[in-house]
N, C-alpha and C positions, 0 to 999 in steps of 0.2 A: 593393680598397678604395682609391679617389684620396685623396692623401693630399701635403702637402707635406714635404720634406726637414724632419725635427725636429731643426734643430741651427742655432748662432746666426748662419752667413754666410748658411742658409737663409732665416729670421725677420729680416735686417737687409733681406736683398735685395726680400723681398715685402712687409716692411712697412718703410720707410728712415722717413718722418716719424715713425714714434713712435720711434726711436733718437735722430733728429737733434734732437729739442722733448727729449727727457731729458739727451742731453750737453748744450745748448744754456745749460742752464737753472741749471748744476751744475759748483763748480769741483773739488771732490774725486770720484771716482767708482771702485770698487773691486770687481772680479766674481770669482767662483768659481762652476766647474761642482757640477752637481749628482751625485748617488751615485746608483747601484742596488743594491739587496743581492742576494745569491746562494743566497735562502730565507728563511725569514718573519722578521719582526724585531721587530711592535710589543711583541707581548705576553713576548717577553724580554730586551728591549731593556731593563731594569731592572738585570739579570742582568752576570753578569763572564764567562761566555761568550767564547770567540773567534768572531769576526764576519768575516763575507768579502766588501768592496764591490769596485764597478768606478764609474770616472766615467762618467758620457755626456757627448755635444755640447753641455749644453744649459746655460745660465748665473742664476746670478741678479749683479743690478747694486745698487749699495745709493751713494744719494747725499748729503751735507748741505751743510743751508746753514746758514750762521749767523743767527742770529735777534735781536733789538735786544732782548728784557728776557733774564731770569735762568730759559730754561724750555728742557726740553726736550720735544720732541716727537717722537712716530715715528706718520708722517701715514697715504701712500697704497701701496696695493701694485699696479703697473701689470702684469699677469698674462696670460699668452696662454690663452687660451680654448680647447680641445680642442674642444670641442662646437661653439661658434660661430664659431671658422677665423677669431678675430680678437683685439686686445687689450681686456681689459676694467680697471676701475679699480675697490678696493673698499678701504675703511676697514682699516690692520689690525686695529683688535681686534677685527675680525670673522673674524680669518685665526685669533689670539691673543689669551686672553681675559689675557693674564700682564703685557697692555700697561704698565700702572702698575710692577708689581714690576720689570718690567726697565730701566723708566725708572731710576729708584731705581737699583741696581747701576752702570746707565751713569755716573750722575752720582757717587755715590762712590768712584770710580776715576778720573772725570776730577781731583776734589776734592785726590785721592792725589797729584795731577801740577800741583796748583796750577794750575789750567787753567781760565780763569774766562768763556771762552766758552759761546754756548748755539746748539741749532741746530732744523732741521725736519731728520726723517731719512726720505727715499725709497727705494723698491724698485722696480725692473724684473724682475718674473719671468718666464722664461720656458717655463716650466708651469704647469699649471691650480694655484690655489689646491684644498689640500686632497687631493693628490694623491700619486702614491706615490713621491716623489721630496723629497720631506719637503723644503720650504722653508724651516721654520726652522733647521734644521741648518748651512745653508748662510750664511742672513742671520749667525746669531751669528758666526761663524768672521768673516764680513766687517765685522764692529759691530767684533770684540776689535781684527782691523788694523787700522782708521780710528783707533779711539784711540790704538792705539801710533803712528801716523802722526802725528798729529795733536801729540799730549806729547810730539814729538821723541826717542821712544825708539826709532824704525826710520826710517830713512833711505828713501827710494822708491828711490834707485838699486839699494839693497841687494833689493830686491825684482826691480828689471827686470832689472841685473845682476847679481848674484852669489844667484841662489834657493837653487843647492844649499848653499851654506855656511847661508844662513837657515835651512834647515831641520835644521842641528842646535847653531844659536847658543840661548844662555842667554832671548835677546827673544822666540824661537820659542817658548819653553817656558810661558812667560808668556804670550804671545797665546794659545798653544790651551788653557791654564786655564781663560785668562776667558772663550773661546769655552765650555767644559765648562758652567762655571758660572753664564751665562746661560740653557743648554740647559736645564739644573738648573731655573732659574727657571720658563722656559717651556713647561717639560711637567709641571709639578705635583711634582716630584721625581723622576719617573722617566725619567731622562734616558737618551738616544738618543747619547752621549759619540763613539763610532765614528764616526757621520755627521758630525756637525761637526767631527771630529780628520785627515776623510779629505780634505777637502774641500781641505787644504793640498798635497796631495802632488802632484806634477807626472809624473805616470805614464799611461800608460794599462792599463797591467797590474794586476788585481784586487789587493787587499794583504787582510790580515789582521790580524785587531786585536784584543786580551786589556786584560785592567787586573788587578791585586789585588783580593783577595776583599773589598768593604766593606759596612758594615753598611747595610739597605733604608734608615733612616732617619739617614741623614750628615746634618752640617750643610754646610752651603755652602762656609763654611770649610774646613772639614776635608778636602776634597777636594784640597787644596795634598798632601798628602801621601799620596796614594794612586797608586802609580807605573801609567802606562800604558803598551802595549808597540804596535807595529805593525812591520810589513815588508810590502815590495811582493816578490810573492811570485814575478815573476821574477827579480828580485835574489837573491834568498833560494836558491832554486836553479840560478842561472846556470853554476856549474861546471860539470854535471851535464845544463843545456839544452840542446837544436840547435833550439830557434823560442822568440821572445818570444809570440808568438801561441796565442791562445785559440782553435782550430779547432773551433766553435760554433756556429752559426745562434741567434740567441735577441731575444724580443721582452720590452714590457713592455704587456701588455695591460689597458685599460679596460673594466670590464663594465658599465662606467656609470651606477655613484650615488655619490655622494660625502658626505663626512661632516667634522667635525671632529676633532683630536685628546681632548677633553675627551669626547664622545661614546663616541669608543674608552674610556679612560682610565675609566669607568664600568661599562662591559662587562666589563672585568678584575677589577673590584673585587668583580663579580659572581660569576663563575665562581669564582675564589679561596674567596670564601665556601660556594661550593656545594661544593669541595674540603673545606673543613673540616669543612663539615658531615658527609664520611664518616671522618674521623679521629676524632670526639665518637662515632659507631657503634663507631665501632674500638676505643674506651678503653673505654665506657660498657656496650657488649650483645657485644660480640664475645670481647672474653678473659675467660677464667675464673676466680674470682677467686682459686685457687690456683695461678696460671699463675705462673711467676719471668719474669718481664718483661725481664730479662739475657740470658736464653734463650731469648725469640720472636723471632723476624725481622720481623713485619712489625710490632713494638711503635716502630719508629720514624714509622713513620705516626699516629701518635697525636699529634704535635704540629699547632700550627697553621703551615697553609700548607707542612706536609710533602708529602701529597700532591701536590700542582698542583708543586712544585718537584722531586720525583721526576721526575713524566710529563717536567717541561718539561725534563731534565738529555737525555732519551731526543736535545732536537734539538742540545742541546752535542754530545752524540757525532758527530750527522750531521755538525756545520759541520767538525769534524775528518775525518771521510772525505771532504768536498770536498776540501777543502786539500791532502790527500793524492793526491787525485785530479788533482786541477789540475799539480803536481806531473807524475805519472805523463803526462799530455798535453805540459806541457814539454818532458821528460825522454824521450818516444818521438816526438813529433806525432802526427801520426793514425795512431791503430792503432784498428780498430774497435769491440774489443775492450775498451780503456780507453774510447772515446766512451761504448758501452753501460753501460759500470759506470757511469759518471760519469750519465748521463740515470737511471737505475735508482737512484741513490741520492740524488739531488737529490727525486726522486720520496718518497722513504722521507719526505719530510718530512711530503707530506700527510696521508701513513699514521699519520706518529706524533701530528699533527694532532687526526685521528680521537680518539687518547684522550682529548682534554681537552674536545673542542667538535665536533658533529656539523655536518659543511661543508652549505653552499648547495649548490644545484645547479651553477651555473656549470661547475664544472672538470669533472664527467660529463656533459657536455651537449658539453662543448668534446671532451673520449676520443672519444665518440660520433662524432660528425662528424668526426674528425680520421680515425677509423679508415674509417669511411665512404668517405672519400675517397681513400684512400692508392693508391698506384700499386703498392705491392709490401712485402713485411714487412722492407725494410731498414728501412724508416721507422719511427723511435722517437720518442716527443713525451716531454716531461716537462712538466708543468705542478703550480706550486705559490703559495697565496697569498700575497703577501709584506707584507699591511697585518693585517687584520683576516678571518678566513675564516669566522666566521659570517655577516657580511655579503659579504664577495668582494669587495670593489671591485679591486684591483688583481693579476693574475697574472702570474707572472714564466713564462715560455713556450719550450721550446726543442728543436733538433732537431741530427743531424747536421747539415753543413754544404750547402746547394747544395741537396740531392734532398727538400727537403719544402717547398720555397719555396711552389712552385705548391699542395699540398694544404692551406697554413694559409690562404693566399687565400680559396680553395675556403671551409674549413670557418670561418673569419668572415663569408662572405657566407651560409652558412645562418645561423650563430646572430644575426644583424645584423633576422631574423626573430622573434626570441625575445628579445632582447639588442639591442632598437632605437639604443640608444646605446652602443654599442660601438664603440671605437676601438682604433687600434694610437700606442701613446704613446711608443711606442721600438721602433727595428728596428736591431738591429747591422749588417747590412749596406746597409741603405740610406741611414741616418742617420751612419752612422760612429762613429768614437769620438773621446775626447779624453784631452789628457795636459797640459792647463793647471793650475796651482797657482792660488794666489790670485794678483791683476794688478792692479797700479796701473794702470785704464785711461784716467783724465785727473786730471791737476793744474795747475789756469788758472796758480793762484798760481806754479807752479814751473815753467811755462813747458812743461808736458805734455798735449799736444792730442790725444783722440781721433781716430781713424782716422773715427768718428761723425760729426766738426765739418763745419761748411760752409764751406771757407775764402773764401769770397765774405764770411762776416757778419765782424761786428768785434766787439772784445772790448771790455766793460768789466770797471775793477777799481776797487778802492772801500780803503779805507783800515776799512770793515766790512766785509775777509772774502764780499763781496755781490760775488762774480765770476762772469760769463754772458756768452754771446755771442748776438747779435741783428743786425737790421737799425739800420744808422745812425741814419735819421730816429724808429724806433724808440723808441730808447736817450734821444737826446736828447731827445724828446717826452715819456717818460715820467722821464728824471732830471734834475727843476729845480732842486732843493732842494741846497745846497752849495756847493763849491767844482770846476767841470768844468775838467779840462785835454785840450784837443779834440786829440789830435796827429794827427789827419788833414788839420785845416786850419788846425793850429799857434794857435788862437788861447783864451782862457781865458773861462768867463764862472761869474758867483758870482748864485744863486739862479736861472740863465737868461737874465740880463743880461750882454751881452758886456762885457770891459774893455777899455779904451784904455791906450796907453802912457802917456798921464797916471799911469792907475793902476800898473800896471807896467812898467818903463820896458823891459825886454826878455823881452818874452814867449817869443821863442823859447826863449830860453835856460832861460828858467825854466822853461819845459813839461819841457825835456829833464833837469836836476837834481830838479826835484821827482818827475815820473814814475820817478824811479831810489830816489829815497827813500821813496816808497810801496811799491816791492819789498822794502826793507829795515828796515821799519819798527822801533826798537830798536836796530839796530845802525850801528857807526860805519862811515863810508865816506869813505877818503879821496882828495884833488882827484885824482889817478892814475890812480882810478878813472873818475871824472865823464867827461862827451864833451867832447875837446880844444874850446876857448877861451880867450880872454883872462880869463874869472871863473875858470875852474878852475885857471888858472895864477896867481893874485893873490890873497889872501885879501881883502884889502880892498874888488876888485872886486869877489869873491861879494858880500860884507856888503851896501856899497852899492847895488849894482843887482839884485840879485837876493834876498838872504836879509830884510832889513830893511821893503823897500817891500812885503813879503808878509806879514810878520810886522803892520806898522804897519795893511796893508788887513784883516787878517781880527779885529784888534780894532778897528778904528772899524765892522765890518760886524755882527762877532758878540759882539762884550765879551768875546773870551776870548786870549789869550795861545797862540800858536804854540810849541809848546813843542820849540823847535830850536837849535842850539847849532854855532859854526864856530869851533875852536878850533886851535894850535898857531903855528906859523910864516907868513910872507908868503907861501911859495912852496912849504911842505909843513904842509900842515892839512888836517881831518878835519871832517866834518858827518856830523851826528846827528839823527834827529829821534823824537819820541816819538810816538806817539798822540795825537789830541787828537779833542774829542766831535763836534766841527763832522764834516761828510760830506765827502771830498778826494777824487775820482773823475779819472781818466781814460778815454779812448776811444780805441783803435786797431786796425791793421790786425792780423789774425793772423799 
């Protein structure tokens, strides 16, 4: 099955214009890989369960821009297409119908931080929307960092430099909250808490993840207080290790229909009900009614949604003999012996599966052909659904390592006869793995360029937070409106109209003080600092030729007052400048 590398130096290299138009466009930009899980998830993903992800290759990017009224917005989701081998663009509350609710959250937390900015918020996925890599998991963890970015409660160095202390600072604990708790938001209360908590770690070894027992129906709030637990679970037994390595072969296979989360979310609500309805038998026609109810055993069945949390305890156990088994791979490497147990009880899931929800065909269709094929009975497959398994969309796939490569080949291009839209969405060995945390991957404002950028364009910045990089003639074609400080050809012009030294008597200079005061806007900067001159050494000469004649042009042009301030001594003083509504733009080289 031709297929391109699924992982992002892949997708940057075969598609570079749709990366270079999203950094281009966007001064903040902030990515985290996506998870797989290690056995089915949705339908217990409610649950306090211990949970077993791994990262892959593949990223999502989340960008904003500031917006001129009081609104926020979360626009487009720029998404790589599985099926059609290219990027597509689609509304998110088409992705997320929770789009309002989380606006809401967003905005009462910026409010919390006295943060009176507004923005558009973008996505670059790079997986299929709707797919078994669960993108909102991923978006939120990336929303909670922007904010703490943003409210000056995390520094970006602390993110590029120093991650591993981030990840057990007090700010940490807080970001992956509010990541919880927009998750909360976004799945109708049954949050997927793991996926967005994992999404921070900077591993590529699977980790493992528990929370406190809390009640189905928490408030939002109250989630502050319910402790969460993880470890990467080569850490966790590294005493005891001789390989960090998962000695695996394993895919994540597309059977090819795709669905929404609220569609799932329905399904559930369904089965649950059809569970109780044998509890009401259980109480109603099954015990007798001089039975002592203290002394049956299965009179626990009698409540609601007893049943279905029984069966579904059956996969709590499993996710603990992974864990233990992974462990055991660790702790030996390949012994063929722990591989088999390990494929044989990942298997156990579908089996336990079986009790709640009678599977599609998919995964006996896949046994079938897989056995079919095989070259020799060393070969052991596991397959199990890790979305929804009345429908199948997604299979989590896997073999010894090396000797079944060629038979999965094989048995995808039978079923690709049966299963016309069948892909392979992840392959660990050909795709690789990853071991990024969350990344600050561009900050215009702060002087942090994408590996994405085109350093031929030039930057604009704007005194509105409105920072992108483009073509020159571009830039100036499309920004008339304001105050432009051109520092490519050192010269100023106000609505598009150049000025003359009439108007400012030293434009150089001014380009080079005020463009330094737009990086600081708020705060004081003193002459020390400024680019050696005769003004930066004089306070007078600031005043007169550079602070005054700027101050005097933008209220004869715009009736508003320059709200800037050059205080102290002749030859050690400070400039400040504030905000003001007018548009103060520059242009330069990167």
């Amino acid at each position: 099955m031709q297929r391109i590398e699924m992982n992002t130096k892949s997708l940057q290299k075969h598609f570079p214009d749709v990366y270079r138009d999203f950094f281009a466009k966007n001064d903040l930009v902030v990515s985290g890989c996506f998870s797989m899980s290690w056995g089915p998830g949705w339908v217990w993903h409610r649950s306090d369960y211990v949970r077993v992800k791994s990262k892959i290759p593949l990223k999502c990017f989340i960008w904003i821009k500031k917006r001129k009224d009081t609104y926020i917005n979360i626009d487009n989701v720029i998404f790589y297409d599985l099926s059609k081998k290219k990027f597509e663009v689609c509304e998110f509350e088409k992705i997320n119908w929770e789009k309002e609710k989380i606006i809401l959250e967003v905005s009462k937390i910026l409010k919390e931080h006295s943060f009176v900015w507004w923005f558009d918020i973008n996505f670059l996925s790079e997986t299929t929307r709707w797919h078994s890599f669960w993108f909102s998991w991923v978006s939120w963890s990336l929303i909670a960092t922007w904010i703490y970015l943003l409210t000056w409660q995390v520094d970006k160095d602390v993110l590029i430099k120093d991650y591993k202390n981030f990840l057990t600072s007090e700010v940490f604990k807080k970001i992956a909250l509010l990541s919880w708790k927009l998750d909360l938001i976004s799945t109708y209360w049954n949050t997927s808490w793991h996926g967005a908590l994992n999404v921070f770690f900077d591993t590529k070894s699977p980790t493992y993840l528990y929370t406190e027992k809390f009640d189905q129906n928490i408030e939002i709030d109250d989630v502050d207080n319910i402790k969460r637990f993880y470890q990467i679970i080569s850490e966790k037994f590294k005493e005891s290790a001789i390989t960090s390595s998962i000695i695996i072969d394993y895919w994540i296979i597309f059977s090819g229909i795709s669905t929404d989360t609220k569609r799932v979310e329905e399904f559930k609500q369904w089965h649950i009900k059809k569970h109780d309805s044998y509890a009401d038998f259980t109480k109603n026609e099954l015990l007798e009614k001089e039975s002592d109810i203290e002394k049956i055993a299965f009179w626990k069945y009698t409540d609601d949604n007893s049943i279905y949390k029984s069966l579904s305890e059956t996969i709590g156990i499993i996710w603990i003999k992974i864990i233990y088994l992974f462990k055991k791979i660790l702790t030996h490497w390949y012994e063929q012996e722990i591989v088999e147990k390990f494929i044989d009880t990942v298997n156990q899931y579908r089996y336990a599966i079986s009790l709640i929800e009678k599977q599609n065909s998919f995964a006996d269709d896949f046994i079938f052909y897989f056995n079919k094929n095989k070259i020799n009975n060393e070969e052991k497959l596991w397959i199990v659904p890790i979305y929804w398994w009345k429908l199948g969309w997604w299979y989590l796939v896997s073999t010894k390592p090396d000797i079944s490569r060629g038979t999965i080949e094989k048995t995808l291009q039978d079923l690709k006869n049966i299963y016309p839209n069948i892909e392979i969405e992840y392959c660990s060995y050909f795709d690789g793995e990853a071991n990024e945390g969350v990344m600050v991957e561009q900050f215009i404002s702060k002087w942090l360029y994408s590996s994405y950028v085109d350093k031929n364009k030039f930057l604009f910045q704007s005194n509105k937070w409105d920072n992108y990089i483009g073509d020159y003639s571009e830039i100036m074609e499309k920004e008339q409106n304001g105050l432009l400080f051109d520092m490519i050809n050192n010269k100023i012009y106000l609505n598009g109209e150049r000025l003359t030294s009439r108007d400012i008597p030293s434009q150089n200079t001014t380009i080079e003080v005020v463009t330094r005061l737009l990086e600081h806007i708020g705060e004081e900067l003193s002459n020390k600092e400024l680019p050696n001159s005769s003004y930066a050494s004089n306070k007078n000469e600031m005043l007169g030729k550079i602070i005054l004649p700027l101050m005097k042009l933008i209220e004869e042009r715009f009736g508003e007052q320059l709200p800037l301030v050059c205080k102290w001594s002749i030859n050690d003083f400070y400039i400040k400048m504030w905000d003001v509504n007018i548009k103060i733009w520059a242009i330069k080289r990167i």
